[in-house]
C-alpha positions as a printed NumPy array, in Angstrom:
array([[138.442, 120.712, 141.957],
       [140.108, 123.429, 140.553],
       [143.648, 122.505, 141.813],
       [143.33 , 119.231, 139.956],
       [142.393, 120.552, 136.774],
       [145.33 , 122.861, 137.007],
       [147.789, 119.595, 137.732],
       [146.352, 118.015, 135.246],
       [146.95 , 120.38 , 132.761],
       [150.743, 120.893, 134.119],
       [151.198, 117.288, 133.204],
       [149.733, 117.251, 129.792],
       [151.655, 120.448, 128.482],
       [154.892, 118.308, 130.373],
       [153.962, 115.351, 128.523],
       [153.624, 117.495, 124.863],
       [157.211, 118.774, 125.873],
       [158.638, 115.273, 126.935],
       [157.396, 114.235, 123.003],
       [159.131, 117.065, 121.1  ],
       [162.264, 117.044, 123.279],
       [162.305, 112.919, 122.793],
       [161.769, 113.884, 118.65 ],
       [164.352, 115.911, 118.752],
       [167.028, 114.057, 120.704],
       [166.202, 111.524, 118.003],
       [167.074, 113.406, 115.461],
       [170.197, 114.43 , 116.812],
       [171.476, 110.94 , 117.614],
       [170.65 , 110.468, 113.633],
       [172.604, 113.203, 112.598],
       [175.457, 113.221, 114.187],
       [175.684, 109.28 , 113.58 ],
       [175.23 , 109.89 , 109.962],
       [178.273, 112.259, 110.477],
       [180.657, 109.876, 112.494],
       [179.777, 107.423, 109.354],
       [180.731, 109.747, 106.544],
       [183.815, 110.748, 108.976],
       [182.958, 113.95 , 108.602],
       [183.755, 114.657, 112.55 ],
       [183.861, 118.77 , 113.397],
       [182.054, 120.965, 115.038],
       [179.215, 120.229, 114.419],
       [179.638, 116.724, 115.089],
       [180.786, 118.055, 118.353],
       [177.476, 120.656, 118.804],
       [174.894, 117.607, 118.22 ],
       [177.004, 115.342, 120.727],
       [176.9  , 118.187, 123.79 ],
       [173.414, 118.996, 122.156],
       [172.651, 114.889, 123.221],
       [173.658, 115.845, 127.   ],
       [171.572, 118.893, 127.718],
       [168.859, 117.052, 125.72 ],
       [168.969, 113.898, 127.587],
       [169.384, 115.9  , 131.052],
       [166.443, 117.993, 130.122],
       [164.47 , 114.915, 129.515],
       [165.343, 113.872, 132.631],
       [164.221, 116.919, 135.128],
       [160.752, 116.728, 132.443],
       [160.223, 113.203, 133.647],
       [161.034, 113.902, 137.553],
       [158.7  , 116.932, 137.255],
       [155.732, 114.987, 135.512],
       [156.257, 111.873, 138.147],
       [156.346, 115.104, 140.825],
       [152.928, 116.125, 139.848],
       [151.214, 112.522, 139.117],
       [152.712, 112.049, 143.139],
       [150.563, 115.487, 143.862],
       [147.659, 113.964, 142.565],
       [147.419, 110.976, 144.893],
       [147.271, 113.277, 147.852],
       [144.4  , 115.338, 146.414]])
């Protein structure tokens, strides 16, 4: 029982992470739109869009890893 308690919490801090990267990649999309609309395109118009890569990529191995661990559970 032990091992399922300990997947279980693996996938809830996952899920808390998935959130606050999702917030975040939000906020970037906003700000870096707000910049392209005051054309005020430099570098840090250029940070937030390689910031929306590694974001969305990180989302991405979060969501494999948390669909990973709901598989584990079916064979417990």
């Amino acid at each position: 029982m032990a091992k399922i308690d300990k997947i279980k919490s693996n996938i809830e801090w996952l899920r808390e992470l998935f959130k606050v990267l999702v917030a975040i990649l939000v906020a970037d999309v906003a700000g870096i739109s707000k910049l392209y609309l005051d054309n005020n395109i430099g570098i840090l118009f250029y940070f937030g869009v390689i910031l929306v890569v590694f974001l969305s990529l990180w989302i991405l191995i979060v969501a494999k890893r948390i669909e990973a661990n709901i598989n584990s559970l079916e064979d417990l």
